[in-house]
N, C-alpha and C positions, 0 to 999 in steps of 0.2 A: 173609172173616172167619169162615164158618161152618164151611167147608171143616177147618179142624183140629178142629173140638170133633165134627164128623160122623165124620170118619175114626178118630178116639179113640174111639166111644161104639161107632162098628164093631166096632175092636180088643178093645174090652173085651167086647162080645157072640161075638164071633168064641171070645175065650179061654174061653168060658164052653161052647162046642161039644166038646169032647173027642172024641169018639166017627167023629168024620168029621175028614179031614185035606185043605186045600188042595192043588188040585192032581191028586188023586186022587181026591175022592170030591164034589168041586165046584170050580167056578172062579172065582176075585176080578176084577170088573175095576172099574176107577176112570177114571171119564170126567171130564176138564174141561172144562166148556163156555164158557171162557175162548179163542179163538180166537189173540186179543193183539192183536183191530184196535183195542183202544179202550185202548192202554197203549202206550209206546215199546220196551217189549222183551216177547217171547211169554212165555206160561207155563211151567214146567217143570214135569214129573212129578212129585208130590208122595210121595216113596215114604220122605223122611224121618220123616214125622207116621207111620206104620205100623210105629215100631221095632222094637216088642217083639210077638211074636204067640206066645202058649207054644209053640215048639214045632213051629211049623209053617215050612214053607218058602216067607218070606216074595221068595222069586225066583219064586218061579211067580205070584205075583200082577200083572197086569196093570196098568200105570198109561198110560192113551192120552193123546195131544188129537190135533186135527185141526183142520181148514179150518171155516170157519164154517159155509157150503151141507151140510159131514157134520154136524157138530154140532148144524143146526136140524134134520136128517133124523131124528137120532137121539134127539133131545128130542121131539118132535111124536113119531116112534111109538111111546114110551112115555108120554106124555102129561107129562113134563116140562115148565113157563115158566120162564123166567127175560125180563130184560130190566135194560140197560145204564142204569142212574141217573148220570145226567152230573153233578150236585150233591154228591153224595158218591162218587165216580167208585170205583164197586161196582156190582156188580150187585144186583138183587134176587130172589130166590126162595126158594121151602121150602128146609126142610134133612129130608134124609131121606134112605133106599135103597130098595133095588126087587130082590125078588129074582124071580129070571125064569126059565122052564120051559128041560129041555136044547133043546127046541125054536124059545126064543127068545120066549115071551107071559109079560105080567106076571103073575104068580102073586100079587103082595103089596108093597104099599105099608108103608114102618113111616117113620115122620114123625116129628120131632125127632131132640135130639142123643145119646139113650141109648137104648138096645135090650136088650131081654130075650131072652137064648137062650132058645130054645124046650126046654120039658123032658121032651117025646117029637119023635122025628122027624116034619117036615115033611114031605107029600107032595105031588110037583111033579110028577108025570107029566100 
């Protein structure tokens, strides 16, 4: 349920970057931690909710999933939870991004569903 109003509030932050271009001067990835053991058919790459990006080439953006063992690997080292609610057969967790060093450590938590571009550059070394 969160998943389009996060990847929207992205897009619309993302549009608001000008100055740096996907691909070249940073990388998108979009991870589902939807595995699809708890639904009769997997998830698919959500890469229709990311239509409109000004401008940028939105093929070099990365949309994964994986096995549930990578999933809980990948959530645990960035300090991600989530967990499967059988009563309303969703998951539950934050809604947010994570933008991450070229080295791979979380630089930055931003939580909810709208993001403010930054109005000088970020620095992530």
């Amino acid at each position: 349920m969160l998943c389009s109003q996060v990847l929207n509030g992205f897009t619309g932050a993302l549009n608001g970057v000008v100055r740096f271009n996907v691909g070249r001067d940073f990388e998108v990835v979009t991870v589902s931690f939807d595995p699809g053991t708890q639904r009769k058919t997997p998830p698919t790459p959500r890469k229709d909710i990311c239509s409109v990006i000004a401008g940028r080439a939105r093929s070099r953006m990365a949309f994964l999933t994986g096995r549930k063992d990578q999933i809980d690997a990948l959530a645990a080292s960035v300090g991600f939870r989530y967990a499967w609610d059988p009563e309303i057969q969703q998951y539950a967790h934050a809604s947010g991004i994570m933008l991450l060093t070229p080295s791979g450590k979380v630089a930055q938590y931003y939580y909810g569903i709208e993001y403010v571009s930054p109005r000088y550059p970020v620095r992530i070394d």
